[in-house]
C-alpha positions as CSV (number, residue, x, y, z in Angstrom):
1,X,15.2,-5.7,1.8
2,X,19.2,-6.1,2.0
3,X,19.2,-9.6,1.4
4,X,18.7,-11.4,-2.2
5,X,16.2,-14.4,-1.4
6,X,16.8,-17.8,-3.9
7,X,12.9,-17.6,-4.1
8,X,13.5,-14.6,-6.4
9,X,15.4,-17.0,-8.7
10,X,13.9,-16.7,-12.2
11,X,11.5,-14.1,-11.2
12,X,10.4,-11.1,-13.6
13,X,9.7,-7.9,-12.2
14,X,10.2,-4.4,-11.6
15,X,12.9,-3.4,-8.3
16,X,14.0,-0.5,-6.6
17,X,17.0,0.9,-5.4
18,X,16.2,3.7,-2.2
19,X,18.7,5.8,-0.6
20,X,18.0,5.9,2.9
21,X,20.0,9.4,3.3
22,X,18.1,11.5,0.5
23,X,15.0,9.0,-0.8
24,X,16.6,9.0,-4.1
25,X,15.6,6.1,-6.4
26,X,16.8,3.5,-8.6
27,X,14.1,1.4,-10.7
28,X,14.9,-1.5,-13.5
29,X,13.7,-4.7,-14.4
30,X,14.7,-8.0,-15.0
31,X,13.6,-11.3,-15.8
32,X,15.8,-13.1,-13.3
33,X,15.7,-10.3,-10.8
34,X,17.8,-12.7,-8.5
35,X,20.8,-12.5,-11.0
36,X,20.1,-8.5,-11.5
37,X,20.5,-7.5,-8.1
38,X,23.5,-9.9,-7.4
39,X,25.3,-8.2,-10.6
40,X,24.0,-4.8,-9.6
41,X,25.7,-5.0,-6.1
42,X,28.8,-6.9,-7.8
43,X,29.4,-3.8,-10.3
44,X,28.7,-1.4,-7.4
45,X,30.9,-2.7,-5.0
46,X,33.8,-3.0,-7.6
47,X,33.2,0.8,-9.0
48,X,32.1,-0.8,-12.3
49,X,28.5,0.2,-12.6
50,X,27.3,1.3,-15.8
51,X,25.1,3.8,-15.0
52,X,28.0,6.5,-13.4
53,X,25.1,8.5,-12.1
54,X,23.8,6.1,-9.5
55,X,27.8,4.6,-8.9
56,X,28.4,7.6,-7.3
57,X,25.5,8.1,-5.0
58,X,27.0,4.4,-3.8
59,X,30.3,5.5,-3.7
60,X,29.6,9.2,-1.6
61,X,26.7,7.1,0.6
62,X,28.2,3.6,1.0
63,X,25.9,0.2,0.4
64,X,24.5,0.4,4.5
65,X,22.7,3.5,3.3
66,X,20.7,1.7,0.4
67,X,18.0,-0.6,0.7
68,X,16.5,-2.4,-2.7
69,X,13.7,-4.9,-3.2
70,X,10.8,-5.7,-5.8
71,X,8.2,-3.5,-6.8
72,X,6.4,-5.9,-8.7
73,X,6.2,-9.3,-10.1
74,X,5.3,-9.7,-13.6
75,X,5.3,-11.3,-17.0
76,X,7.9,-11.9,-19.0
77,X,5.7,-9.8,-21.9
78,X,5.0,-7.1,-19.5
79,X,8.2,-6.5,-18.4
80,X,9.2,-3.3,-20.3
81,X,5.8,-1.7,-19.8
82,X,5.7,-2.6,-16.1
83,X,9.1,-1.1,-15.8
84,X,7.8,2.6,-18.0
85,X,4.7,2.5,-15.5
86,X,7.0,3.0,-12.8
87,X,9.4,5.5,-13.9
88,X,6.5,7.1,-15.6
89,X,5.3,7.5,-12.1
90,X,8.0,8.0,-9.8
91,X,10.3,9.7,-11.7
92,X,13.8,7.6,-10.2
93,X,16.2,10.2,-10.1
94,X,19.3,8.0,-10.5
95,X,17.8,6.5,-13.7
96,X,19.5,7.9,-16.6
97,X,16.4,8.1,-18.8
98,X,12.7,7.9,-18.5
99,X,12.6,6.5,-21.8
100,X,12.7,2.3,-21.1
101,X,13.0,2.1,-25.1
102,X,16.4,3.9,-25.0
103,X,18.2,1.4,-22.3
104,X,21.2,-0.4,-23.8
105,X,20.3,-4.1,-24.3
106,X,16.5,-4.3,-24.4
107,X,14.8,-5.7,-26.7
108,X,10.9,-5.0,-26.5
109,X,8.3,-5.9,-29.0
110,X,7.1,-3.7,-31.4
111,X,3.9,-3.2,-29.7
112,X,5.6,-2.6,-26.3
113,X,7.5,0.3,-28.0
114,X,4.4,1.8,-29.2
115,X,2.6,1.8,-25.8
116,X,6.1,3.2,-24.2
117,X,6.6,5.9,-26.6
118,X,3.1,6.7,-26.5
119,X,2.7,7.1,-23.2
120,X,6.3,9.3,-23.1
121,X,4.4,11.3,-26.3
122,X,1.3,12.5,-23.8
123,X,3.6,13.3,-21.1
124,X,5.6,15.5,-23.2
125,X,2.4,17.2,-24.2
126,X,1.4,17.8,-20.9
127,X,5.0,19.4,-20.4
128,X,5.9,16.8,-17.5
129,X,9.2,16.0,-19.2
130,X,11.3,17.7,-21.7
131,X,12.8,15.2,-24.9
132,X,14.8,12.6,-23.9
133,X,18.3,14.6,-25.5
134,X,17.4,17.4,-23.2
135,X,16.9,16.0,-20.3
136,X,20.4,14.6,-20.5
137,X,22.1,16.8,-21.8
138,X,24.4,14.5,-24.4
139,X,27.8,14.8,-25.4
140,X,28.3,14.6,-28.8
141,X,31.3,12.5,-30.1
142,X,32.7,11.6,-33.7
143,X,33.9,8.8,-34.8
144,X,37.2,9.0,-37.3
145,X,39.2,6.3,-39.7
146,X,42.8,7.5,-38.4
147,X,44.4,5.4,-41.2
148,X,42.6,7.5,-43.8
149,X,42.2,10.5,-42.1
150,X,38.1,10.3,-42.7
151,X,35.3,11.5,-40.6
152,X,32.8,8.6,-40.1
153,X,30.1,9.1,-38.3
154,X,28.4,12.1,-35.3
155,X,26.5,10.3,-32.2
156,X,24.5,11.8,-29.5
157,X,26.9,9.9,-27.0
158,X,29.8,7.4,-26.4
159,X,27.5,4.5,-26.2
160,X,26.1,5.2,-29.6
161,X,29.0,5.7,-30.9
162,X,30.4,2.0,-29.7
163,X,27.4,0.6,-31.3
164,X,27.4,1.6,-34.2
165,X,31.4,0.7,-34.5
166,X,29.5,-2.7,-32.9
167,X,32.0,-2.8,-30.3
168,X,31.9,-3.0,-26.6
169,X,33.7,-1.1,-23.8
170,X,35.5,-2.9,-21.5
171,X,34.5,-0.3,-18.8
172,X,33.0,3.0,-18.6
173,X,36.3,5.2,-18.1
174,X,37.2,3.8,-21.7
175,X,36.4,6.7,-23.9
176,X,38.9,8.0,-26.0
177,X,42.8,7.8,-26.4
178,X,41.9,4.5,-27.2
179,X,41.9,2.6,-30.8
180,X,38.5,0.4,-31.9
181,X,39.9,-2.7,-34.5
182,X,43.4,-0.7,-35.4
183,X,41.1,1.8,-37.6
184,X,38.9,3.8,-36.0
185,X,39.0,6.3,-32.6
186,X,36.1,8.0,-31.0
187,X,36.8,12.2,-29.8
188,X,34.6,13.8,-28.1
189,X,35.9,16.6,-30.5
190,X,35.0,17.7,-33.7
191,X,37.9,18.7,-36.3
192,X,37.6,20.4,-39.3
193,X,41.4,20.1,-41.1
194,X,43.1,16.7,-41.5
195,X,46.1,18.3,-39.9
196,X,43.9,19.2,-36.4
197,X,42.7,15.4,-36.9
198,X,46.5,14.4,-36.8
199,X,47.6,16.8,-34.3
200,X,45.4,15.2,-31.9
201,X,46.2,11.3,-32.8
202,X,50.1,11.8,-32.8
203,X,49.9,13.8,-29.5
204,X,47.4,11.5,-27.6
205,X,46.8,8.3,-29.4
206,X,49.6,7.1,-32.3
207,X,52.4,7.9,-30.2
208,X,55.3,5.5,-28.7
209,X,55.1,5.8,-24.7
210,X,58.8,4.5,-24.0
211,X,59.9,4.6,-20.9
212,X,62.6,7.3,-22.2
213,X,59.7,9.7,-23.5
214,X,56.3,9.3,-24.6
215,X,57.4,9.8,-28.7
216,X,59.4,8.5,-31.1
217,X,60.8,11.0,-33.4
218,X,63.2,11.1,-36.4
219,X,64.2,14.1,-38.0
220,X,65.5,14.3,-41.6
221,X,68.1,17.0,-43.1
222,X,65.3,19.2,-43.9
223,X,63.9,19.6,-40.5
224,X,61.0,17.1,-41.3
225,X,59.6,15.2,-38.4
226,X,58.2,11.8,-38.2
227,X,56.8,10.3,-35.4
228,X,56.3,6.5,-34.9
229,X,54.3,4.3,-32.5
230,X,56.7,1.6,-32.5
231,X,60.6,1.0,-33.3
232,X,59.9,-2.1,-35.5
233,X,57.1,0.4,-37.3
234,X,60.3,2.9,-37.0
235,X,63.0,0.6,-38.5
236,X,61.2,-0.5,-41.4
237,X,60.1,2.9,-42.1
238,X,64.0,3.6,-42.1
239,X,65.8,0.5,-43.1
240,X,67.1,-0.1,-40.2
241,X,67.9,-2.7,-37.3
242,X,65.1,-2.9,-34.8
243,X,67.4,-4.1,-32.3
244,X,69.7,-1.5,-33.0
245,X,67.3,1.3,-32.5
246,X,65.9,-0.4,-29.2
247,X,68.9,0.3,-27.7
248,X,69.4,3.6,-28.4
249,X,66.2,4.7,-27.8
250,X,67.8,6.9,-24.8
251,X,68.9,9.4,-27.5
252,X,67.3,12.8,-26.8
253,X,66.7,16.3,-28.6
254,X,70.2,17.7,-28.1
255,X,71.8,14.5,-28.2
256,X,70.0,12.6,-30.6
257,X,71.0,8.9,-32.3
258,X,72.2,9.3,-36.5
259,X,70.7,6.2,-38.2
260,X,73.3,4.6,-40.6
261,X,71.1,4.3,-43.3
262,X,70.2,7.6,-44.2
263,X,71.7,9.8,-41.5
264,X,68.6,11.2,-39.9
265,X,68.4,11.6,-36.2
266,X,66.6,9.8,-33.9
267,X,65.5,10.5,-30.1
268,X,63.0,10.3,-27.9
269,X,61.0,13.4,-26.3
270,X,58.6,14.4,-24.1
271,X,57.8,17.5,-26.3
272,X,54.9,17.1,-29.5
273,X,55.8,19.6,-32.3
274,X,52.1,20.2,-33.7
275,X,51.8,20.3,-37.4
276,X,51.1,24.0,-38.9
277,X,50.2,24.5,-42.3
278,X,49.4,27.3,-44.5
279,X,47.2,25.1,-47.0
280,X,44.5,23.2,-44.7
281,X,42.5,20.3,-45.6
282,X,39.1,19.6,-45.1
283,X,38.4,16.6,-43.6
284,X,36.3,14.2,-45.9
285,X,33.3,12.1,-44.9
286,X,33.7,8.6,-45.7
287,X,32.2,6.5,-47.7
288,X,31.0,3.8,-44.5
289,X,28.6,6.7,-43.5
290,X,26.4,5.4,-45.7
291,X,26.6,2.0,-44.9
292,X,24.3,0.3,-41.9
293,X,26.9,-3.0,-41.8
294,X,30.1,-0.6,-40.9
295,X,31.3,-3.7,-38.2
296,X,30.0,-6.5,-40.2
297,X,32.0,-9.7,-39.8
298,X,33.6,-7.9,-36.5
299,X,33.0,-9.5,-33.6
300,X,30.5,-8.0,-31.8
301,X,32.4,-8.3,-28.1
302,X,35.5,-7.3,-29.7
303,X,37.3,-5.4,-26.6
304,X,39.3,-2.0,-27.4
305,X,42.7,-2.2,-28.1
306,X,44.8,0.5,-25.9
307,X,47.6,-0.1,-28.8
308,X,46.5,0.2,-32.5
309,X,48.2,-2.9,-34.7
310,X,51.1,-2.3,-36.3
311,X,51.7,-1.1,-39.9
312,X,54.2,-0.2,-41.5
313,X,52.9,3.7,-42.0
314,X,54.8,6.5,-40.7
315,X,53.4,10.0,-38.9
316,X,54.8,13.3,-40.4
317,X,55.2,16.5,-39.3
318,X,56.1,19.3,-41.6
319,X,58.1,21.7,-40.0
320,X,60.1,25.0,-41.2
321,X,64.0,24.0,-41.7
322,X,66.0,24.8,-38.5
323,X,68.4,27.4,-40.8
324,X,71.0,27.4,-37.3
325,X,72.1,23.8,-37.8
């Protein structure tokens, strides 16, 4: 079937994606099955799919070369079992799981999780699939306070990790170098030392992005480097004129701007000056790890921000004097 009847208009069941060119497969459910296949093919055709996996067998083949249509008709309280029969069965190789439990945004009842996972428990047994973390090979990620230099949390994979934070994407390429309620950031790397923690926000995150040069330095008489996201963060920080500043943020490395007020130099730079230090810290766990209400009285479709919110916090970096100048 290429064509979504209106009799399939408040219909729960199981369907299929097929791809004509290599018999690959595609099975979900849904209780309106007419709105799932209309959003499926939306996403698709707009490179917005969730599952990347099966977006790209679209892409590479193009919609003529996929046919979808129901498997099955069911009830509403079937639904979830139904849908495990047939992966349990056919094995759909552009699902991301066989586990129906683990999909994002259902919400079976307690006894159709225990007839799911016990059906996943015997074919385990029998060796016919490996545990649901092997078969798909996560990527780890961590989730950090960057205002308090903490670690908060380790996840098997992004998604967890925007759960937890109880935030949603706004699409699937947003994973990191980007800021979750002005506090948090997700890496897909693991630090150790506050000052790798930092190296990595200044360089990729907290920096300015002018059109001049992606950072916004001043450097004091001592060779000390601060780097600022914003020149009203950057004039407060310096007592200075924000307008003034704005218009010299042209300034560069050789030629750099002296601020009145204290006489450090400003400029903007293409180059990051990494922090090196001879007496590391460890980077502390915080105290939210503990906690199962980390995003209570967030909004649970709060977007993420590509620009943290301003403060009125600085970013150092401690550098050895330059002894020519």
């Amino acid at each position: 079937m290429n064509k979504i009847d209106s009799d399939l208009r408040n219909r729960c069941g199981i369907y299929m994606f097929f791809n004509l060119q290599n018999g690959k497969r595609y099975v979900g459910s849904a209780k309106d099955i007419y709105n799932r296949l209309h959003t499926h093919l939306s996403r698709l055709s707009n490179n917005t799919a969730h599952n990347q996996h099966f977006q790209n067998a679209w892409n590479k083949y193009g919609e003529e070369n996929f046919i979808y249509g129901v498997l099955e008709y069911c009830s509403l309280e079937n639904q979830f079992i139904r849908e495990q029969h047939y992966i349990t069965c056919l094995s759909p190789e552009y699902n991301l799981t066989e586990n129906v439990i683990a999909n994002f945004g259902h919400s079976p009842t307690q006894e159709t999780r225990n007839k799911i996972s016990q059906t996943l428990k015997e074919r385990y047994s029998r060796g016919e699939i490996l545990t649901y973390k092997q078969e798909h090979n996560w990527i780890k990620c961590y989730i950090y306070d960057f205002i308090n230099l903490l670690f908060v949390k380790e996840c098997n994979c992004l998604n967890d990790a925007y759960r937890y934070l109880q935030c949603t994407r706004r699409n699937q390429s947003q994973t990191e170098n980007a800021t979750i309620n002005g506090r948090y950031v997700i890496s897909k790397m693991k630090f150790t030392f506050k000052h790798e923690l930092q190296n990595y926000l200044y360089e990729n995150i907290l920096c300015y992005r002018g059109k001049h040069g992606k950072y916004l330095v001043v450097k004091n008489q001592l060779g000390q480097i601060y780097y600022y996201k914003s020149i009203s963060e950057c004039a407060k920080a310096n007592n200075a004129s924000a307008s003034t500043l704005r218009k010299n943020t042209h300034f560069n490395e050789d030629v750099p701007y002296t601020i009145r007020s204290n006489g450090y130099k400003l400029y903007v730079t293409n180059k990051f000056i990494p922090i090196s230090t001879n007496d590391a810290v460890p980077i502390e766990e915080s105290s939210e790890l503990l906690q199962t209400n980390i995003g209570e009285g967030w909004d649970a479709n709060t977007e993420i921000n590509e620009e943290t919110k301003e403060s009125s916090s600085s970013y150092s970096v401690e550098i050895e004097p330059d002894l020519s100048e």
